[in-house]
Structure formats: C-alpha cells, structure tokens
DSSP file (Angstrom, degrees, kcal/mol; ACC not computed):
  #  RESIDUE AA STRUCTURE BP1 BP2  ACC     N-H-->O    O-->H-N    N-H-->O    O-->H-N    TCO  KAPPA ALPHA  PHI   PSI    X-CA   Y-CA   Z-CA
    1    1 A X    >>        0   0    0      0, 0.0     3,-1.9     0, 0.0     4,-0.9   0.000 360.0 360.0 360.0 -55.9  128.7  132.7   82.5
    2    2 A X  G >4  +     0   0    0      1,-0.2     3,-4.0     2,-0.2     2,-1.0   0.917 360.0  47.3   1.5-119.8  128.5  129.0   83.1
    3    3 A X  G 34>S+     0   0    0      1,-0.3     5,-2.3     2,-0.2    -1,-0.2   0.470 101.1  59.3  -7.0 -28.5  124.7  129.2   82.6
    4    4 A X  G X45S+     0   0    0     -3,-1.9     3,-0.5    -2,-1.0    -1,-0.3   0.674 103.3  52.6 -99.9 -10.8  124.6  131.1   79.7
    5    5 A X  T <<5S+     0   0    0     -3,-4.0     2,-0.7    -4,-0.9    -2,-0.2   0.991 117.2  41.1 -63.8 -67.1  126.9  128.2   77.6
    6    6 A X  T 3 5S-     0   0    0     -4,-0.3    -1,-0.2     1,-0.2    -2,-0.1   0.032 114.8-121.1 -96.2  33.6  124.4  125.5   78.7
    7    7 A X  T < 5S+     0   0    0     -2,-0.7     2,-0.2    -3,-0.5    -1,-0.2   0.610  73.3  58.2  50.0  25.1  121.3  127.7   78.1
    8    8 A X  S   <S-     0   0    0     -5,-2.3     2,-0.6    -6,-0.1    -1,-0.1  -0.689  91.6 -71.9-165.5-159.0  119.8  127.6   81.6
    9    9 A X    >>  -     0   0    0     -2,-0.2     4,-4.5    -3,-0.1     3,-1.0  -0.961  39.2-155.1-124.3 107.9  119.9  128.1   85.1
   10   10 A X  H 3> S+     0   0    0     -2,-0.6     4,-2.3     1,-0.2     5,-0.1   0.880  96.9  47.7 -60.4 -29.0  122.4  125.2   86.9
   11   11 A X  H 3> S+     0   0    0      2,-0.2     4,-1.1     3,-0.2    -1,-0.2   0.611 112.9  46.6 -75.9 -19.0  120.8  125.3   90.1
   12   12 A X  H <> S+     0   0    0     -3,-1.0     4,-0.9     2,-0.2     5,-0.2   0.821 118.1  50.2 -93.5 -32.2  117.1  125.0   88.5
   13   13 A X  H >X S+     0   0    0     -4,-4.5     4,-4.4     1,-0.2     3,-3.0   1.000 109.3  42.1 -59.5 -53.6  118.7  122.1   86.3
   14   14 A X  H 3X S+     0   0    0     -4,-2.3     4,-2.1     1,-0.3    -1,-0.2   0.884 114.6  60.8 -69.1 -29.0  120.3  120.1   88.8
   15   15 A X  H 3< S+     0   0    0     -4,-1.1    -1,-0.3     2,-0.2     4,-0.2   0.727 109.5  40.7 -27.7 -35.8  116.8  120.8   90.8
   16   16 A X  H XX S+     0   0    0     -3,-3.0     4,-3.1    -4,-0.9     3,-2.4   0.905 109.2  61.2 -94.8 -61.7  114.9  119.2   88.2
   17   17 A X  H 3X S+     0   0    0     -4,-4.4     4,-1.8     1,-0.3    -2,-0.2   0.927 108.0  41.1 -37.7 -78.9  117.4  116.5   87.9
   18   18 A X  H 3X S+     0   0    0     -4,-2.1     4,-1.3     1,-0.3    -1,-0.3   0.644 108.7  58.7 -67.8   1.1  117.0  115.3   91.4
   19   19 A X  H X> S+     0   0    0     -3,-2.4     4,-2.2    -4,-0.2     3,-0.7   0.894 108.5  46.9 -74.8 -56.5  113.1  115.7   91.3
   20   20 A X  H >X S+     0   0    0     -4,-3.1     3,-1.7     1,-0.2     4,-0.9   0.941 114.4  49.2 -36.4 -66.1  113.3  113.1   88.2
   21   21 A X  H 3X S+     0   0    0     -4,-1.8     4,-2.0     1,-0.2     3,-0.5   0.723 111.6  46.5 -46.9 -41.2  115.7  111.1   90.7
   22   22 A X  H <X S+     0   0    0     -4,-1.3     4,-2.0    -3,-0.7    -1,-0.2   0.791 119.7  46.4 -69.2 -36.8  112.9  111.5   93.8
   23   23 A X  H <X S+     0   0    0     -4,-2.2     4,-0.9    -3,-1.7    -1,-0.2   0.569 103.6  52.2 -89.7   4.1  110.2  110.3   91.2
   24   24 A X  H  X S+     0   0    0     -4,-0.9     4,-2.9    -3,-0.5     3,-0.4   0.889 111.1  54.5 -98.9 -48.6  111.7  107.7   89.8
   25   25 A X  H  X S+     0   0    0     -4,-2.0     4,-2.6     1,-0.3    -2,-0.2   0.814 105.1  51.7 -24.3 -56.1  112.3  106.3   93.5
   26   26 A X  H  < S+     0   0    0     -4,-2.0    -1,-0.3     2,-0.2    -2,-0.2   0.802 103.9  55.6 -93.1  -8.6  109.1  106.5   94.4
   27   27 A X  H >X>S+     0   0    0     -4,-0.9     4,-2.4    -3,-0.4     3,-1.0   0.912 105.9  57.8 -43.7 -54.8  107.8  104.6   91.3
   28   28 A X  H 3X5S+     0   0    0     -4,-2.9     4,-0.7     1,-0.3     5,-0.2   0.980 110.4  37.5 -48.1 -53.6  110.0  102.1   92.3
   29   29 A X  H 3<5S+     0   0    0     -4,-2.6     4,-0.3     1,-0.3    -1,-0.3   0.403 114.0  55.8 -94.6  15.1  108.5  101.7   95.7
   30   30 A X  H <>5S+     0   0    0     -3,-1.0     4,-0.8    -5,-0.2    -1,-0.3   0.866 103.2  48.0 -86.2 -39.6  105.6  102.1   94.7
   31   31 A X  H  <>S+     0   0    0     -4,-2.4     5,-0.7     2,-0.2    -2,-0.2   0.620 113.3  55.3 -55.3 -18.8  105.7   99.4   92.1
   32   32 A X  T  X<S+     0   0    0     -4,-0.7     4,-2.6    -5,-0.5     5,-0.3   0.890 110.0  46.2 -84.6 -53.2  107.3   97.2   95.1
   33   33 A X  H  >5S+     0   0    0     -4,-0.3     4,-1.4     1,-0.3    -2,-0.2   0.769 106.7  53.9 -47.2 -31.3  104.2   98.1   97.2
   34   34 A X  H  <5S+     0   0    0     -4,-0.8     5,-0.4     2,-0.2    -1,-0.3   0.724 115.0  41.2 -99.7 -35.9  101.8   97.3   94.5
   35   35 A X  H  >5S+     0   0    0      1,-0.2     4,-1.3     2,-0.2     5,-0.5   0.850 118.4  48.7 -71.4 -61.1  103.6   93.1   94.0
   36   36 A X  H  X<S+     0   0    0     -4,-2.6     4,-2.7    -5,-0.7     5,-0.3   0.871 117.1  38.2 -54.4 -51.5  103.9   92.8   97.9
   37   37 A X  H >X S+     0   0    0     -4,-1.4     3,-2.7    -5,-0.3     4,-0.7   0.815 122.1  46.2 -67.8-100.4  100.1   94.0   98.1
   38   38 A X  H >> S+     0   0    0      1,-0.3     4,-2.8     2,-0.2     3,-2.6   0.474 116.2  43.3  -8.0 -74.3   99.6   91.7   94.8
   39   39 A X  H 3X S+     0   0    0     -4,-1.3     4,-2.6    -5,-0.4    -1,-0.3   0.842 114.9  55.6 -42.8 -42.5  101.7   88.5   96.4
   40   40 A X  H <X S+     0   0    0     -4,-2.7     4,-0.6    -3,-2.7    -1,-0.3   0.826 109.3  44.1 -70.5 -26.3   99.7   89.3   99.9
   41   41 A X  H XX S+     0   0    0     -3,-2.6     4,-1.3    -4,-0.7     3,-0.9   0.944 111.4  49.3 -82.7 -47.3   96.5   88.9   98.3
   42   42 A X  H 3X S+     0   0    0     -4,-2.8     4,-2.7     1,-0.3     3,-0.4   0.915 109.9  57.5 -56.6 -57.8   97.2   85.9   96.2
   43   43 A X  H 3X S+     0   0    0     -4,-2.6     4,-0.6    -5,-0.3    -1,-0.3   0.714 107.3  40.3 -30.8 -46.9   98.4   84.6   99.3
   44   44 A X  H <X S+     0   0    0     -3,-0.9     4,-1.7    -4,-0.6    -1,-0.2   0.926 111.1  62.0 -87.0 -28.2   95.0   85.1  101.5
   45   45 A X  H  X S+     0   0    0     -4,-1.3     4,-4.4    -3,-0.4     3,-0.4   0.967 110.2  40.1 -61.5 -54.3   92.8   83.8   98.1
   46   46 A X  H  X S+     0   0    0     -4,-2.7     4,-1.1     1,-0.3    -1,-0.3   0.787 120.0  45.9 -75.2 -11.4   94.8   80.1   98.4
   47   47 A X  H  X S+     0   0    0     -4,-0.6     4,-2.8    -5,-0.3    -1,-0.3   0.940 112.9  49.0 -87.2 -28.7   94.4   80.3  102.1
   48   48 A X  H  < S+     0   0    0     -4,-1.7     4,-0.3    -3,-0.4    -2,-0.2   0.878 115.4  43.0 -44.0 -68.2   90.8   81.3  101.8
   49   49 A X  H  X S+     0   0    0     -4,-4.4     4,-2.5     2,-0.2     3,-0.3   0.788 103.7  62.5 -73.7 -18.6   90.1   78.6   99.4
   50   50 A X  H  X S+     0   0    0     -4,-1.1     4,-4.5    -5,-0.4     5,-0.3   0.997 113.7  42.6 -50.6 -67.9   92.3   75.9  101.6
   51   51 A X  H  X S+     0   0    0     -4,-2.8     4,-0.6     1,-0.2    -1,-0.2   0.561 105.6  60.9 -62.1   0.8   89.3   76.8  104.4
   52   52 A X  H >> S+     0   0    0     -3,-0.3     4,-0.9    -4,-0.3     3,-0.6   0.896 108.8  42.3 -87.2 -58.4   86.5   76.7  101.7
   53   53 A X  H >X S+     0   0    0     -4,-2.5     4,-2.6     1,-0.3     3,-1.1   0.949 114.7  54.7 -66.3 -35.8   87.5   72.7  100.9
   54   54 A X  H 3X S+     0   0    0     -4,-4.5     4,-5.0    -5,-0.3    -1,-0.3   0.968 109.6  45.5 -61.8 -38.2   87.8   72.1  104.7
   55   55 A X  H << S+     0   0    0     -3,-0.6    -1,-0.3    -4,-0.6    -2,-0.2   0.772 112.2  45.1 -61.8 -23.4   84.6   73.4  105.3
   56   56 A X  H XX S+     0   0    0     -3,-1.1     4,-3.3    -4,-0.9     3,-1.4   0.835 108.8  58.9 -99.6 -54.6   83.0   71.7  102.8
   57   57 A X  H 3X S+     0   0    0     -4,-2.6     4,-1.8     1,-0.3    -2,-0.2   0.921 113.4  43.4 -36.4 -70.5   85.1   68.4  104.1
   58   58 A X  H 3< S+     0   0    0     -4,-5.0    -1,-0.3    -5,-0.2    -2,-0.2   0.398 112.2  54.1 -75.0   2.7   83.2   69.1  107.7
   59   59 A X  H X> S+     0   0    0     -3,-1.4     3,-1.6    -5,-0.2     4,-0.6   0.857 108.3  43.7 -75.8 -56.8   80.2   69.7  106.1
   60   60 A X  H >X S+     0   0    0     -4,-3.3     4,-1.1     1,-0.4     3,-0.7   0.795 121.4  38.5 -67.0 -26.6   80.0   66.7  104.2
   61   61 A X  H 3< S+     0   0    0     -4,-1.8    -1,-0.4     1,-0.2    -3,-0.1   0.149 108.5  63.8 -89.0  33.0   81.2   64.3  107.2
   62   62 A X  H <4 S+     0   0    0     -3,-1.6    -1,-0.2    -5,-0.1    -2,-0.2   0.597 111.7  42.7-124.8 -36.3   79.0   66.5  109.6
   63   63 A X  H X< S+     0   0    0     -3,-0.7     3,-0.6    -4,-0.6    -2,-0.2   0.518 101.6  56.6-110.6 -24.7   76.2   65.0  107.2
   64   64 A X  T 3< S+     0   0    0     -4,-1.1    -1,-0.2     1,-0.3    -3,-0.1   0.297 104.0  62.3 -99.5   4.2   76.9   61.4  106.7
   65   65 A X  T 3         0   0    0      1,-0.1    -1,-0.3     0, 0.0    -2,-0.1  -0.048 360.0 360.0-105.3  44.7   76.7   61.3  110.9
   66   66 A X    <         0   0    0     -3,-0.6    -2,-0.2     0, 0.0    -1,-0.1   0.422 360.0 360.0-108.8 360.0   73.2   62.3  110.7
C-alpha cells in the first residue's frame, strides 16, 4: 500500500538510493587518487629537474678540470 502512494517499489528505491550513495563515494576517491597521483607526479618532475641542474653543475666542473 505503501508503494502504491509513492508510485514505486520501496525496496528498488532505497536500492537505487544507496547505489547513488556507492557512486558518489567512489568519485570521491577517485578524485582523491587522481590529486595524490597529480601531487606525486609534480613532486618527481621538481625532483627530476633538481638532478637535471646537478648534472649539468658536474658536467660543467667535470669540464673546466680538463
């Protein structure tokens, strides 16, 4: 009787309902996954480039002892 007020099946709603709830979760962590992966990357570039000037740094005194 219940069902037939709100137009629907309660069990299929409140189904639906917590699938919204499951997906919206894992949008969220996904979105968290995608910045930590972002942050990590950014992260290896400046370290990357730290060892590009050192290298460059030992090249150049590597060159003035020859």
């Amino acid at each position: 009787m219940i069902n037939s007020l709100y137009g629907g099946d309660l069990q299929s709603s409140t189904i639906s309902n917590s699938k919204r709830t499951l997906n919206d979760v894992r949008l969220s962590s996904s979105t968290d996954d995608t910045n930590i992966l972002y942050d990590d990357l950014l992260k290896e570039i400046v370290t990357l480039r730290k060892e590009k000037e050192q290298d460059k740094n030992t090249i150049r005194l590597l060159q003035e002892q020859m």
